[in-house]
Backbone as a chain_set.jsonl record, in Angstrom:
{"seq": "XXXXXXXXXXXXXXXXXXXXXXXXXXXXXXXXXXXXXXXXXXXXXXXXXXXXXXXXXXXXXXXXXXXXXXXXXXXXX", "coords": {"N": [[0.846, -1.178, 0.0], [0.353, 2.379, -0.741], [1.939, 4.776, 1.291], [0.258, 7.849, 2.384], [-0.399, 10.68, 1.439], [0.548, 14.16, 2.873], [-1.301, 15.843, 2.979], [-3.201, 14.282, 2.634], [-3.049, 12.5, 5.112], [-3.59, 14.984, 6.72], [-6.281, 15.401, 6.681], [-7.121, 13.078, 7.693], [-6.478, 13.13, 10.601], [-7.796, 15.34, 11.054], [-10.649, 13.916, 10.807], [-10.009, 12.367, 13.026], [-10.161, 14.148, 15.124], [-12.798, 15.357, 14.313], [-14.027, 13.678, 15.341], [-13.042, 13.187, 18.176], [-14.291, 15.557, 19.594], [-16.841, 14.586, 19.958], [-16.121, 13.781, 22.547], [-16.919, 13.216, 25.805], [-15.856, 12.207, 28.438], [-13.426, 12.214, 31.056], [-11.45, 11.152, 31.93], [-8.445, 10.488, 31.454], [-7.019, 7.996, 30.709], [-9.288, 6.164, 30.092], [-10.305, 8.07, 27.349], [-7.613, 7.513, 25.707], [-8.099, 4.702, 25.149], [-10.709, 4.513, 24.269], [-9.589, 6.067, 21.809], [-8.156, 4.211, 20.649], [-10.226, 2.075, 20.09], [-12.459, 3.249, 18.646], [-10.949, 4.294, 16.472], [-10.699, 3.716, 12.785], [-8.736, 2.975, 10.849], [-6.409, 1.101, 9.392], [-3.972, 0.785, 8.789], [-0.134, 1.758, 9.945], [0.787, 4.295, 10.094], [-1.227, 5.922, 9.87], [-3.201, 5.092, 11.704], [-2.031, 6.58, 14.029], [-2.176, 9.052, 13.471], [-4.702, 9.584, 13.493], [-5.798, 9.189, 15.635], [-4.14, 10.523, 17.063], [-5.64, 13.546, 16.831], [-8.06, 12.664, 17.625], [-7.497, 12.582, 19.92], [-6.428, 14.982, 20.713], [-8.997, 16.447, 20.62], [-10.504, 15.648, 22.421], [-9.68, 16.007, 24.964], [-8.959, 18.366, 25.155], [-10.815, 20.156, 26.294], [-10.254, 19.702, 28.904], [-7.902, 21.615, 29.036], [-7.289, 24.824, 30.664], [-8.266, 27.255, 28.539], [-5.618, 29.845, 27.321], [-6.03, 32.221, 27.758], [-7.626, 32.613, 30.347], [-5.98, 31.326, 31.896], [-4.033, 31.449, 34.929], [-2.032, 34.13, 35.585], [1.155, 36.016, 36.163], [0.799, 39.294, 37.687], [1.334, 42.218, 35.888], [3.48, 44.194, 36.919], [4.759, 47.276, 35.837], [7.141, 47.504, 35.499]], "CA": [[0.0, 0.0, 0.0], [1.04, 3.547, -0.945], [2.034, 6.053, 1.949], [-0.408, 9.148, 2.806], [0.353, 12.243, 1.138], [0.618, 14.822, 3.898], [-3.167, 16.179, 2.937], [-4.586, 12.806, 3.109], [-2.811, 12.602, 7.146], [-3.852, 16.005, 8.0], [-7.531, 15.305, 6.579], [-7.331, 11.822, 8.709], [-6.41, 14.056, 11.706], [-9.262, 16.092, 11.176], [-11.144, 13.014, 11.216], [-9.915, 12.124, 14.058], [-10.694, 15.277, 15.637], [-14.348, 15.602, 14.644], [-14.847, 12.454, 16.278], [-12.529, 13.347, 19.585], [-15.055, 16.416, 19.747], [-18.202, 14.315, 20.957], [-16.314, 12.628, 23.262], [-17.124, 13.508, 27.077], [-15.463, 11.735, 29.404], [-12.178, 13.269, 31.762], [-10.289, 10.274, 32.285], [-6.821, 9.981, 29.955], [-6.943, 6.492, 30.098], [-10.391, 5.664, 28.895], [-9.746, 8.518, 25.882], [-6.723, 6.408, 24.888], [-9.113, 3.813, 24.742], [-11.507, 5.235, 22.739], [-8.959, 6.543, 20.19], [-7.84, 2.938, 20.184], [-11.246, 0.88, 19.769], [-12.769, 3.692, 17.588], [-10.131, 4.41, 15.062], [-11.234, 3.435, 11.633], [-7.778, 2.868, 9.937], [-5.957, -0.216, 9.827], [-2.534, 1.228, 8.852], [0.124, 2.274, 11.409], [0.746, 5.787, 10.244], [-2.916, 6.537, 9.49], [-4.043, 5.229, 12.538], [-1.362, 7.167, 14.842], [-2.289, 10.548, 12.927], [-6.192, 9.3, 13.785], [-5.42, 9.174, 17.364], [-3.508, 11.898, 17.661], [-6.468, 14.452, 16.62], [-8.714, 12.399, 18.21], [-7.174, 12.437, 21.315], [-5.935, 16.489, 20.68], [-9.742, 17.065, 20.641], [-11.063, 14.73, 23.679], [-8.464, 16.87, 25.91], [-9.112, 20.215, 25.147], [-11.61, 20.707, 27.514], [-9.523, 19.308, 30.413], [-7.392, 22.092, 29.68], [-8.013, 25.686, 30.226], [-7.774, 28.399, 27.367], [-4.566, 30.387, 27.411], [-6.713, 33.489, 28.547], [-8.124, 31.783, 31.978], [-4.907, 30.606, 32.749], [-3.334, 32.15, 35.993], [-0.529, 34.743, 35.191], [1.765, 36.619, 37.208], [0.319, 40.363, 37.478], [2.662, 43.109, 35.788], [4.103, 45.419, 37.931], [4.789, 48.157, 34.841], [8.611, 47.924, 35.426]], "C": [[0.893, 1.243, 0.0], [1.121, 4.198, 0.374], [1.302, 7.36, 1.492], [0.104, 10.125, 2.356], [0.19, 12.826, 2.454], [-0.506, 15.578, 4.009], [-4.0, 15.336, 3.583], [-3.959, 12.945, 5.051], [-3.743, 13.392, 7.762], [-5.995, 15.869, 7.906], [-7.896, 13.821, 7.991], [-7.151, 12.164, 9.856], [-7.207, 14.536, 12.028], [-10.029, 15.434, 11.012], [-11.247, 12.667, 12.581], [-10.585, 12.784, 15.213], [-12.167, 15.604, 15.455], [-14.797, 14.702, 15.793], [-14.343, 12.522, 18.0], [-13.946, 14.734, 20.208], [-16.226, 16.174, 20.814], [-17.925, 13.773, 22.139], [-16.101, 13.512, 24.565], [-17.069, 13.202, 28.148], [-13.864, 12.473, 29.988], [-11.374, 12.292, 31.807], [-9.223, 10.014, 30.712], [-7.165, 8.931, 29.687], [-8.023, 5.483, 29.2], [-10.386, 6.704, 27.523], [-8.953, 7.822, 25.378], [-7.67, 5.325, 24.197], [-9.764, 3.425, 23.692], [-10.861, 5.287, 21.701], [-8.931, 5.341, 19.773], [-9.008, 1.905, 19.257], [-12.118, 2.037, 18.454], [-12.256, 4.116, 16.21], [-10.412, 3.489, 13.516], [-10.381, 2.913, 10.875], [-6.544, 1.479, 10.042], [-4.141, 0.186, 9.268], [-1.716, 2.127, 9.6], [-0.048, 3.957, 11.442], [-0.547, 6.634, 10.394], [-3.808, 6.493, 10.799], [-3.475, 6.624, 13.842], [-1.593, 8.407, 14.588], [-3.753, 10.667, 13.366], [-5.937, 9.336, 15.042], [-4.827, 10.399, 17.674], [-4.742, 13.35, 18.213], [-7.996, 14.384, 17.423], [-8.826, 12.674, 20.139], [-6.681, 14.133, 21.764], [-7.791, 17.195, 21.52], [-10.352, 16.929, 21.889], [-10.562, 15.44, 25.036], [-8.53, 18.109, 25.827], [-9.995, 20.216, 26.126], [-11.288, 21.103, 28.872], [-8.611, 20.337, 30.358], [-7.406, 23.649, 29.409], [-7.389, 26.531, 28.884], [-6.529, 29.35, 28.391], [-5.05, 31.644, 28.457], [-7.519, 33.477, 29.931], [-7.119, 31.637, 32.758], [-4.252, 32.252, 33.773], [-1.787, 33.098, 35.837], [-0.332, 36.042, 36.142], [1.003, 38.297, 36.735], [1.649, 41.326, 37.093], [2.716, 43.884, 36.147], [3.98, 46.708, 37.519], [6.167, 48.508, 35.134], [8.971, 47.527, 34.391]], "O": [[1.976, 1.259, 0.585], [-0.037, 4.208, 0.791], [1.608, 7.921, 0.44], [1.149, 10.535, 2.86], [-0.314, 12.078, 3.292], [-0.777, 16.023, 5.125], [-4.887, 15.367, 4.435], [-4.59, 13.477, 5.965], [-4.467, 13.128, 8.721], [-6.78, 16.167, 8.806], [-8.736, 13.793, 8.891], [-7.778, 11.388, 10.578], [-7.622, 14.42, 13.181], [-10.977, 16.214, 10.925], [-12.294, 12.649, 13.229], [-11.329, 12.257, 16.04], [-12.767, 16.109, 16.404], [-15.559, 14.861, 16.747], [-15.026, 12.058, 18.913], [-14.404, 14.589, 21.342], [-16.581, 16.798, 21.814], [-18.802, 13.317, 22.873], [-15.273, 14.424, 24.542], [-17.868, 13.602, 28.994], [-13.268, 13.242, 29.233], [-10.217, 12.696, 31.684], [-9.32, 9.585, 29.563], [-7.628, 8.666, 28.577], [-7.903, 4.643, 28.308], [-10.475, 6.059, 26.478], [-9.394, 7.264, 24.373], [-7.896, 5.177, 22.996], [-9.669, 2.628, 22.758], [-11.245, 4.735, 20.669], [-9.493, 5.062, 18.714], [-8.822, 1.254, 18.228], [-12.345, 1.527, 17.357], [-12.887, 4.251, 15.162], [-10.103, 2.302, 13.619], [-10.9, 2.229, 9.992], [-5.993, 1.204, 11.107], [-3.242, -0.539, 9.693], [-2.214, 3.185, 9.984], [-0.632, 4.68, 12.25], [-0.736, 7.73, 10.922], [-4.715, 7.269, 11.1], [-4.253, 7.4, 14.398], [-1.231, 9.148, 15.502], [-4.134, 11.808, 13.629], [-6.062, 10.56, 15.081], [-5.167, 11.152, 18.586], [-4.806, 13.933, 19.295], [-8.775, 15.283, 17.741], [-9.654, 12.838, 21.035], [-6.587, 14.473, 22.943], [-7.917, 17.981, 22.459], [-10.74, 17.933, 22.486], [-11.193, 15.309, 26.084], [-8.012, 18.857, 26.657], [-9.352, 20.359, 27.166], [-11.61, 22.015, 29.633], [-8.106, 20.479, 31.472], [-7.507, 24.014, 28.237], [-6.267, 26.401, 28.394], [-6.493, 29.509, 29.611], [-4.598, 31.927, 29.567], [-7.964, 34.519, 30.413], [-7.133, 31.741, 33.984], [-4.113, 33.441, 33.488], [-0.66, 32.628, 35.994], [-1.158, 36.791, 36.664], [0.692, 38.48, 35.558], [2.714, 41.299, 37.71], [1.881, 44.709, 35.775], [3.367, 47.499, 38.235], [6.487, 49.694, 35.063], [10.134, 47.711, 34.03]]}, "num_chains": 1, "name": "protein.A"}
């Protein structure tokens, strides 16, 4: 079988990622899971690029936006 152009990956990523989207559970280890038992792709690179996005998306929640996050107050020195 041919190797993934670098479109086809990032589209299989963004696959991945729609589908990490619905998913609503907090625990890492059952997301792994998931990526694992739902992944669609039976080749290594394809699936590991499917997981990735999947698992990018499943995790965002757990962590906050840049603009929430706790930062030191500036002085104006």
């Amino acid at each position: 079988m041919a190797a993934s152009t670098p479109f086809q990956l990032s589209r299989i990523y963004a696959s991945g990622w729609s589908t990490g989207r619905k998913c609503t559970s907090d625990d890492v280890a059952e997301i792994e899971g998931m990526a694992d038992s739902l992944n669609p792709h039976p080749a290594a690179e394809e699936r590991e690029r499917w997981s990735q996005g999947f698992k990018d998306a499943a995790l965002q929640h757990l962590i906050p936006p840049a603009k929430s996050r706790q930062r030191p107050a500036r002085t104006g020195e």
